[in-house]
C-alpha positions as CSV (number, residue, x, y, z in Angstrom):
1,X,23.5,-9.0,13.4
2,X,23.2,-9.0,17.0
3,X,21.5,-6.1,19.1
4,X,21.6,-4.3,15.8
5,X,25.2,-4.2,15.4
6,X,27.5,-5.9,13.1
7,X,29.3,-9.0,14.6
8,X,32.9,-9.5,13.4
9,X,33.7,-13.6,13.3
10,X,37.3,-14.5,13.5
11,X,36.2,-17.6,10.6
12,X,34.5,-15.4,8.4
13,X,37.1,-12.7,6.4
14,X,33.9,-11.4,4.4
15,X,31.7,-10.3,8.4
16,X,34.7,-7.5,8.8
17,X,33.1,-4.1,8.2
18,X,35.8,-2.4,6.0
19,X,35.8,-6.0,3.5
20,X,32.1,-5.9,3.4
21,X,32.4,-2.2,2.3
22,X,34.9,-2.4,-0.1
23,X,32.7,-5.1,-1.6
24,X,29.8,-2.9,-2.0
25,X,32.0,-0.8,-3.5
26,X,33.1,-2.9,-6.4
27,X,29.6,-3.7,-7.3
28,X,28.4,-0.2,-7.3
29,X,26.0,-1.0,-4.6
30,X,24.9,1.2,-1.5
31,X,23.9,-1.1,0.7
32,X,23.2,-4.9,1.1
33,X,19.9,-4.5,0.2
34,X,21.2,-2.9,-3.1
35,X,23.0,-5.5,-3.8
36,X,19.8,-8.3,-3.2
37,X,17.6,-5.5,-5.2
38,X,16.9,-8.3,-7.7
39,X,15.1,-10.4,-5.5
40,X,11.3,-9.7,-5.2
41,X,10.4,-8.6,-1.9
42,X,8.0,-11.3,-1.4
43,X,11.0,-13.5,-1.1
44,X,13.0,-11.3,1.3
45,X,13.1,-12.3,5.0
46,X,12.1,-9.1,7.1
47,X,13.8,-8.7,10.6
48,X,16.1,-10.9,12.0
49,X,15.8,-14.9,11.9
50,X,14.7,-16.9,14.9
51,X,18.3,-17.8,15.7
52,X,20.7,-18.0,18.4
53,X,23.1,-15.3,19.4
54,X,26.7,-16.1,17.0
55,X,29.3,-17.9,19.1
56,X,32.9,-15.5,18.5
57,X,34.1,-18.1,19.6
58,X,35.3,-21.1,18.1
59,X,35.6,-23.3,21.0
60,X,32.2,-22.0,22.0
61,X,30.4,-23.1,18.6
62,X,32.3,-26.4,19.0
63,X,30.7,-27.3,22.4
64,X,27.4,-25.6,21.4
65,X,27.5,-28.4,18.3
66,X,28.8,-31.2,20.4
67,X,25.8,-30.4,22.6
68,X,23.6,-31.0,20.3
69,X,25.0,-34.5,18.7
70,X,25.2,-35.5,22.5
71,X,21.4,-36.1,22.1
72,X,22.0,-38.4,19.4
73,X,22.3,-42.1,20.5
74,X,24.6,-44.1,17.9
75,X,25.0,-47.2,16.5
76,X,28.2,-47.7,18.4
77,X,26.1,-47.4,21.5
78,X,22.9,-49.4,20.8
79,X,23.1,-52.9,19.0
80,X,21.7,-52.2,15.4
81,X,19.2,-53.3,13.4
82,X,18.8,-50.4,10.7
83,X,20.0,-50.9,7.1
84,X,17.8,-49.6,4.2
85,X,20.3,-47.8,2.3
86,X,23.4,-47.1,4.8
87,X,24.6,-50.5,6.4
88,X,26.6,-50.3,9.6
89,X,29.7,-53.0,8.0
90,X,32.9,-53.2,9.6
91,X,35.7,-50.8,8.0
92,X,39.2,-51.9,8.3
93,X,41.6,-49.8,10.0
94,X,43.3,-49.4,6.8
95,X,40.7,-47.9,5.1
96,X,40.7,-44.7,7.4
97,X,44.2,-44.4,7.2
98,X,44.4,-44.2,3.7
99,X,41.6,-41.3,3.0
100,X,42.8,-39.3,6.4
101,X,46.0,-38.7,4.6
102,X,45.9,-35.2,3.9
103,X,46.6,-35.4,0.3
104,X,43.4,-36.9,-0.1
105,X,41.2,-35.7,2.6
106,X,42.1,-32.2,2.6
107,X,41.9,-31.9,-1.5
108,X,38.7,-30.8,-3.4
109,X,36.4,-33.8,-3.4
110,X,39.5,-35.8,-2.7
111,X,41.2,-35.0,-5.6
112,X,44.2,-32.5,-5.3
113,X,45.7,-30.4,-7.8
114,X,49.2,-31.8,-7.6
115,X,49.1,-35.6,-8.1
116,X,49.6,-37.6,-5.6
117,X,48.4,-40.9,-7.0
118,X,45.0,-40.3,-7.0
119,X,44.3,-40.9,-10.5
120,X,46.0,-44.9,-10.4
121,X,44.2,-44.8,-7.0
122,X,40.7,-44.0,-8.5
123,X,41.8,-46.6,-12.0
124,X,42.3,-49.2,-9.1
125,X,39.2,-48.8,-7.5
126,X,37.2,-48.5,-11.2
127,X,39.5,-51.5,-11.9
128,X,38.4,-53.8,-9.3
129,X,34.9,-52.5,-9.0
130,X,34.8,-53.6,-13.1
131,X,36.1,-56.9,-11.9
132,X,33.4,-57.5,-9.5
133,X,30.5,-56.0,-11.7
134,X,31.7,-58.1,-14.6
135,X,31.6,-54.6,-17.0
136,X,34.2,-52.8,-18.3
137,X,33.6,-49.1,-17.6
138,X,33.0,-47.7,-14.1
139,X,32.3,-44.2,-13.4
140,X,34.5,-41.6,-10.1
141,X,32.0,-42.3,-7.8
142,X,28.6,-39.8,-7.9
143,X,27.3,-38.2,-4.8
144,X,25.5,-41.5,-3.9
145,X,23.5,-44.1,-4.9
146,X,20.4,-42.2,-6.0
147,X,22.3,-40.1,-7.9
148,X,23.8,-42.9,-9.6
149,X,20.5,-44.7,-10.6
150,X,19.0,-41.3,-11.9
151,X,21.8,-40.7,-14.4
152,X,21.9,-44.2,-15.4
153,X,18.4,-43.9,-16.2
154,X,19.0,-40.3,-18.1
155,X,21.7,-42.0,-19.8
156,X,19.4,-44.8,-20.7
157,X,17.1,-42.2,-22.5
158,X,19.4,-40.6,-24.3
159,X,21.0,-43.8,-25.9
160,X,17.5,-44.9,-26.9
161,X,16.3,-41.3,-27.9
162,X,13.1,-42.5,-25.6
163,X,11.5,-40.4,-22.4
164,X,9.8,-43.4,-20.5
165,X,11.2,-45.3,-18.0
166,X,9.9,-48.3,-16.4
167,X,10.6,-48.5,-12.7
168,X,9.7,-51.6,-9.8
169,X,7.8,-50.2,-7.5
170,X,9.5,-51.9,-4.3
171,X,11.8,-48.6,-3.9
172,X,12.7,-46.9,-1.5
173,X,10.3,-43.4,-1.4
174,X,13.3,-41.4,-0.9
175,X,15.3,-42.7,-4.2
176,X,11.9,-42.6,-5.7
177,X,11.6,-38.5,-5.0
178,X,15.2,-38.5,-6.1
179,X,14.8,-40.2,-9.0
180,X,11.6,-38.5,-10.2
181,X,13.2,-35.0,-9.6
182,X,16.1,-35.8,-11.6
183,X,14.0,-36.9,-15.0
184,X,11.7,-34.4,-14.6
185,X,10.8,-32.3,-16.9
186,X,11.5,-34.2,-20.1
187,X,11.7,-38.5,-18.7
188,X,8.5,-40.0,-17.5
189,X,8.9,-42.1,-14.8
190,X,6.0,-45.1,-14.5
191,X,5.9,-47.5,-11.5
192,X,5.3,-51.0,-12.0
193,X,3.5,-53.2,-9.5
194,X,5.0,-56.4,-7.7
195,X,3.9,-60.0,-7.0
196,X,2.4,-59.9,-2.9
197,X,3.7,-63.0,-2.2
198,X,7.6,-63.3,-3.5
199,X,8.0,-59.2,-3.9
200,X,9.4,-60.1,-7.6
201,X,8.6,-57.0,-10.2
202,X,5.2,-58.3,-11.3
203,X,5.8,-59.4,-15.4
204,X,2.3,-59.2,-16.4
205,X,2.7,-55.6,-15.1
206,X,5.8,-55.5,-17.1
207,X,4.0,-56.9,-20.7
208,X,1.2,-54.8,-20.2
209,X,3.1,-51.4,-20.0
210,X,6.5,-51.8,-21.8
211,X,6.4,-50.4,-25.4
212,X,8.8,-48.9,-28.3
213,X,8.5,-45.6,-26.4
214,X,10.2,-47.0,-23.2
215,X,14.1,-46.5,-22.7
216,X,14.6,-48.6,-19.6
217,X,13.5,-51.0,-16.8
218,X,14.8,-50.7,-13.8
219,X,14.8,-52.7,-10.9
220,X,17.0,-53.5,-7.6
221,X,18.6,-56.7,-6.9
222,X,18.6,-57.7,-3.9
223,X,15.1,-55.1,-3.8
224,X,15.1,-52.3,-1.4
225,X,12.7,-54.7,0.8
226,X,15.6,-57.1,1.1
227,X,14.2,-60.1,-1.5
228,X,16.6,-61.1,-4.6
229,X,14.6,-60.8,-7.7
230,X,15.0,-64.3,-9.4
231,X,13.6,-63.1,-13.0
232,X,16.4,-61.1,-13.8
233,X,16.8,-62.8,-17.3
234,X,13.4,-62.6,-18.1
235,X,13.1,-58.5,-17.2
236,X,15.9,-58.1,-19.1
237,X,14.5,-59.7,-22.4
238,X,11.7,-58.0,-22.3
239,X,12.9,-55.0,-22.3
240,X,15.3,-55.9,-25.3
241,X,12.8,-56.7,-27.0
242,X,11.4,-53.8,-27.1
243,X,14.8,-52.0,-28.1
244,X,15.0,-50.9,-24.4
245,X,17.9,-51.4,-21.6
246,X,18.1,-53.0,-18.7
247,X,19.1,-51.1,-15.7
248,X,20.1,-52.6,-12.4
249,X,20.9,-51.6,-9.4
250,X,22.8,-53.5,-6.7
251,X,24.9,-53.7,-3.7
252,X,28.2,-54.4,-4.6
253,X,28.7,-56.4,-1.0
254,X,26.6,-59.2,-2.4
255,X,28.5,-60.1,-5.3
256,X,31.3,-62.1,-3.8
257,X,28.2,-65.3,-3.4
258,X,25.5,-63.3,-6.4
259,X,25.3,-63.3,-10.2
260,X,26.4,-59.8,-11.1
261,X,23.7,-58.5,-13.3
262,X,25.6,-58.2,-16.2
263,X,25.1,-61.5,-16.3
264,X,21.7,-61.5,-17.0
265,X,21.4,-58.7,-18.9
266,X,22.0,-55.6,-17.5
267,X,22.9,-53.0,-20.1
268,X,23.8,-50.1,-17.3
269,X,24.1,-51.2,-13.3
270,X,24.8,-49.0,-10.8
271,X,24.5,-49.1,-6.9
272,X,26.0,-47.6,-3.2
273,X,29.6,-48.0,-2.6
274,X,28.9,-47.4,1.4
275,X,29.1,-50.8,2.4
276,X,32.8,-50.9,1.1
277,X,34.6,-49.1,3.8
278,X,32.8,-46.4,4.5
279,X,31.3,-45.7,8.1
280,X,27.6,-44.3,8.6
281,X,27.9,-40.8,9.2
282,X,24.9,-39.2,10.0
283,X,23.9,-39.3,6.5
284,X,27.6,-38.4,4.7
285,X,30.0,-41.9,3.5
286,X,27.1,-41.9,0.6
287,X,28.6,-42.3,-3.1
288,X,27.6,-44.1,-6.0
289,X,29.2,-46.3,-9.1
290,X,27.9,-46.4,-12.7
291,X,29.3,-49.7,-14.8
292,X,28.8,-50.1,-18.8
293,X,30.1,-52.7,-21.5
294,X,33.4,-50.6,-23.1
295,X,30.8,-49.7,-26.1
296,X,31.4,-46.1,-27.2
297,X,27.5,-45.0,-27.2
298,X,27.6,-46.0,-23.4
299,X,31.2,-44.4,-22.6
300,X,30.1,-41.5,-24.0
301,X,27.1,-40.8,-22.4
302,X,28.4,-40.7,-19.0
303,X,28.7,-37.5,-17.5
304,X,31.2,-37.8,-14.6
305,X,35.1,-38.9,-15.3
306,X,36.7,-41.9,-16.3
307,X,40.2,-43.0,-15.6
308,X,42.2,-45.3,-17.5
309,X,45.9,-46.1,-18.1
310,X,48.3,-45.5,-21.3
311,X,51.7,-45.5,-22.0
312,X,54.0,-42.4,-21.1
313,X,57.2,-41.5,-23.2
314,X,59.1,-43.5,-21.0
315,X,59.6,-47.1,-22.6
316,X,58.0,-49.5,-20.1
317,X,55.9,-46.8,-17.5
318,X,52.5,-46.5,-17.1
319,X,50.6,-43.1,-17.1
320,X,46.8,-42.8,-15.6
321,X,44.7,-40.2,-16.9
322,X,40.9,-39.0,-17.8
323,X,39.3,-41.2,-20.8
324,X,37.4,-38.7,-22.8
325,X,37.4,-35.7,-21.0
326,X,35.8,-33.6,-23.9
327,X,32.4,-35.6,-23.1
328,X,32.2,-34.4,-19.3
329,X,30.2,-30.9,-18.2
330,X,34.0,-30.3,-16.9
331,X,35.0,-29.2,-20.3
332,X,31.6,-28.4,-22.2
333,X,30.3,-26.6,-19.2
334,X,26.7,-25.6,-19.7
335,X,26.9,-27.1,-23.0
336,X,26.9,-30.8,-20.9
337,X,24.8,-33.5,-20.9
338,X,24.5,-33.4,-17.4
339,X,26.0,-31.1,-14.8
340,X,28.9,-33.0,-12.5
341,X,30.3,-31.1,-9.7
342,X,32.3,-32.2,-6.5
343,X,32.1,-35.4,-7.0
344,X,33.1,-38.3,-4.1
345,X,36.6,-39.4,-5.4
346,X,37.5,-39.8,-1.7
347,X,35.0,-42.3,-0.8
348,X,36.1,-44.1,-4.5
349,X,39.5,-44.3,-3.2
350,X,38.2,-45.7,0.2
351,X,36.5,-48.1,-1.7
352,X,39.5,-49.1,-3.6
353,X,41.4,-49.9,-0.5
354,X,38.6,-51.9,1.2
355,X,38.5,-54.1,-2.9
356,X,42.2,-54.8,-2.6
357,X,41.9,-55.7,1.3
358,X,39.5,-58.2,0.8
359,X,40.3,-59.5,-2.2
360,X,38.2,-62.3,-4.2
361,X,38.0,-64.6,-1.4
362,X,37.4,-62.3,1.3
363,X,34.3,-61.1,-0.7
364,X,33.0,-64.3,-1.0
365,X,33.8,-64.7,2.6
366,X,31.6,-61.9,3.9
367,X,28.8,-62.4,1.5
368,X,28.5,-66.4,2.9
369,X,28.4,-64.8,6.2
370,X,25.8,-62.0,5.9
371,X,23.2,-65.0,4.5
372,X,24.2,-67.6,6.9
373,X,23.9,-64.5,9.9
374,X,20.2,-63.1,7.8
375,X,19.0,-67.0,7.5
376,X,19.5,-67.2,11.2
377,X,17.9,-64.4,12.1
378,X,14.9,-64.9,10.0
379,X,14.5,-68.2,11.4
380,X,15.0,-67.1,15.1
381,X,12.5,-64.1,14.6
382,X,10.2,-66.1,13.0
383,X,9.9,-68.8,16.3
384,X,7.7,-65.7,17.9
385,X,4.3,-65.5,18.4
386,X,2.2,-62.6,16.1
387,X,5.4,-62.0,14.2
388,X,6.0,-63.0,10.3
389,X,9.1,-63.1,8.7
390,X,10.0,-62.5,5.8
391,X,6.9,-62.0,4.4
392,X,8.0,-62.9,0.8
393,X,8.4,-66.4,-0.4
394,X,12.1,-65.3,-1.6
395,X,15.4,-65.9,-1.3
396,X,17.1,-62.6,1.0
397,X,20.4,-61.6,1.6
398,X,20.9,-59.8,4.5
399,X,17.8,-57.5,4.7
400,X,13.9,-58.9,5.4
401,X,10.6,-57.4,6.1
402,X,9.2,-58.6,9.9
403,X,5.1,-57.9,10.2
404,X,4.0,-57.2,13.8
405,X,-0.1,-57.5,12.6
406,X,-0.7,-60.3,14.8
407,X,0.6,-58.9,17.9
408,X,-1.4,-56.2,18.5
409,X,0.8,-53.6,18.1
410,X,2.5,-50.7,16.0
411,X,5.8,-51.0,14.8
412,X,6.4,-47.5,16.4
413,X,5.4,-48.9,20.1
414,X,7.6,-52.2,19.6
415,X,10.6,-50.1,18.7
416,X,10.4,-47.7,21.1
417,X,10.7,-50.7,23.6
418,X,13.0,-51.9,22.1
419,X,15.1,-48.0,22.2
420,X,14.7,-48.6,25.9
421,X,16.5,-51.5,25.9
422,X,19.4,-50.2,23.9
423,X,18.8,-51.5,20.5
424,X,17.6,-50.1,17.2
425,X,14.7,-52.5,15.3
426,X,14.0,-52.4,11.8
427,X,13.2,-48.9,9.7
428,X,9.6,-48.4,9.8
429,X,7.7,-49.6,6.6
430,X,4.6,-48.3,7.6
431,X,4.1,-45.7,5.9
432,X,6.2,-46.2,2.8
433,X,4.2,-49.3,2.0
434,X,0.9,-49.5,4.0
435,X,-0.2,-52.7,2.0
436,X,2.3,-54.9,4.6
437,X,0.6,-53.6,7.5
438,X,2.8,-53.1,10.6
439,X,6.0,-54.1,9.1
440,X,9.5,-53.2,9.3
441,X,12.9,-53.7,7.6
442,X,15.9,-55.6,9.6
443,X,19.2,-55.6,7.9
444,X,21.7,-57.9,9.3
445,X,25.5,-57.7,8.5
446,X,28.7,-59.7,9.3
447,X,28.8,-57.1,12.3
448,X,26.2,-59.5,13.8
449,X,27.0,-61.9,16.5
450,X,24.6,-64.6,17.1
451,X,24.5,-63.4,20.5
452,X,22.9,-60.4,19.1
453,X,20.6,-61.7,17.0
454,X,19.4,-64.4,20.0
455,X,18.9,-60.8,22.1
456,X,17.2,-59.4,19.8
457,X,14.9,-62.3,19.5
458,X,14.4,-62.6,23.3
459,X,13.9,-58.6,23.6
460,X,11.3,-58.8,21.1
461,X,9.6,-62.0,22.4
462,X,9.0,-59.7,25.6
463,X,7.6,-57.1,23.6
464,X,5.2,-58.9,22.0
465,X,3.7,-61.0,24.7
């Protein structure tokens, strides 16, 4: 509404007065606020909203928007320190080219109604992410990485016919609050301590709370806070013991130089695909992979689609297709184990592309670099005075936890000085884990020069003194 009239936008088919009529009419309704009759009037906004005045215009809208992101300043613009969940990586050219082409971009969740490859494109990328995870069965990719740890836990509980779950308490708050929204009302979630001085989940904690009741344990490797947990094995065996499963997550840029936790006894792992080709968007290029042993109580409690390959009636050709569909909320609806909508089959086929790019060796390649580049920074960072770094007596790989204590200062002050000088510091730990004092998180990537990481040090030195 605008001066209390109705405003007709050229975008919006349903704003034209005769269309909203005729809709009215269908539903036997005399007015809008027949038609919202079922919602209590304590809910119901009265007057108009606190918001602009509509822009008719499409080109207006566009600059009013562009305006606004104008304020933002980007990681293209400032020299970036910020990881925590979204890594600024490099994405080959190829990548973009591949999910621009319209038969992927412009289809629903990337997947179009007339095949256009996209199903060998998505058995590729489930393919080669298998490869690298060392299991058989990988999911189409799931909104992101919370997502992705939440139903590997539901899954978890409904193999084992258990509603406890067992969760390291060095996690990100925000996957936490996922996580525990997505259990509720039916899966408890429990959080187990960790050892102050290597950031390892703490196994006495473990011992003391696991039980038969318990479905999973799950844990991060390398840990939200950047350490690799070295007790994978024995995590693992405790909860098999118990008849429980071992759930892991973990970035999958890591595993060109790290164990894949299959190999220590993961039962489910799952993780972020953003690292593999996918720029940071203001929060979008998020999606997340689910992997299983090919063991049919696993396959079939996966909620999103599988893709495999068969023969066709063509001696010698390959067909690629859904592996049991009937299982998915797709085709039992209401009646599934979990709801799966749009799901992020763009971002898997981006992430097939950037797999087959780099290849074997070129994984390896980038995972030596991102510890050799982390190492040096660590080392560098840890040369000034009042700052420790890393605070845990653990191996990293490319994240670490800097503490300002001794300088006097918050971490809010020294990265605000540091903003000033065109570069982003660490996220802000503060508050997430107020046991570490004034600390932050720096994530370093192959991005990295060493001339970076040596201005960082001497901006910070500055800021200190």
């Amino acid at each position: 509404m605008n001066d209390g009239k109705s405003v007709v936008y050229p975008y919006i088919p349903n704003s034209a007065p005769e269309t909203k009529a005729q809709m009215l009419k269908d539903v036997a309704a005399e007015s809008t606020e027949d038609f919202f009759e079922d919602v209590p009037e304590r809910l119901r906004i009265k007057g108009m909203m606190n918001l602009p005045d509509p822009f008719p215009s499409e080109w207006a809208l566009k600059k009013h928007v562009e305006g606004i992101l104008a304020k933002n300043r980007t990681a293209a613009e400032c020299l970036s320190f910020l990881g925590a969940g979204c890594w600024q990586h490099h994405v080959p050219a190829v990548c973009d080219e591949v999910n621009q082409r319209s038969e992927f971009l412009t289809a629903y969740a990337g997947e179009p109604y007339d095949d256009h490859g996209r199903f060998q494109a998505l058995f590729e990328y489930t393919s080669m992410m298998g490869e690298l995870l060392d299991m058989d069965v990988v999911n189409v990719p799931t909104y992101d990485g919370y997502q992705a740890a939440a139903t590997a836990l539901r899954m978890a509980a409904r193999i084992t016919d258990r509603q406890e779950v067992l969760v390291a308490r060095t996690m990100c708050s925000g996957k936490l609050m996922k996580i525990r929204d997505y259990l509720k009302p039916d899966v408890e979630l429990r959080l187990l301590d960790y050892n102050r001085l290597t950031g390892h989940l703490d196994l006495d904690a473990l011992r003391s709370a696991i039980s038969s009741n318990t479905a999973a344990v799950y844990f991060e490797n390398p840990s939200y806070l950047g350490f690799i947990e070295t007790a994978g094995n024995e995590i693992s065996g405790l909860a098999h013991d118990f008849g429980a499963l071992s759930v892991v997550s973990v970035n999958p840029i890591t595993l060109g130089v790290l164990t894949p936790p299959a190999r220590y006894g993961a039962d489910l792992v799952c993780g972020d695909i953003q690292p593999l080709g996918m720029h940071m968007q203001f929060g979008g290029g998020q999606a997340g992979f689910i992997a299983t042993r090919d063991e049919e109580k696993y396959v079939m409690e996966f909620p999103s689609r599988l893709f495999g390959i068969t023969s066709t009636r063509v001696e010698g050709e390959y067909g690629f297709g859904d592996v049991a569909y009937e299982r998915t909320s797709f085709a039992q609806r209401e009646k599934g184990k979990e709801w799966v909508g749009t799901a992020a089959a763009l971002w898997g086929i981006t992430a097939g592309v950037y797999l087959a790019l780099m290849g074997p060796k070129g994984m390896t390649e980038i995972g030596d670099a991102i510890l050799a580049r982390a190492r040096y920074a660590m080392l560098q960072l840890s040369k000034i005075g009042g700052i420790q770094t890393p605070i845990f007596q653990s191996p990293h790989f490319g994240e670490f936890v800097v503490n300002f204590d001794d300088t006097g200062k918050t971490v809010g002050e020294i990265h605000r000085a540091l903003l000033q000088q065109g570069i982003f510091g660490g996220k802000d730990l503060s508050r997430e884990f107020p046991e570490l004092g004034e600390s932050a998180l720096y994530s370093i990537t192959e991005i990295h020069s060493q001339e970076d990481i040596d201005r960082l040090a001497q901006e910070l030195k500055e800021v200190v003194a």
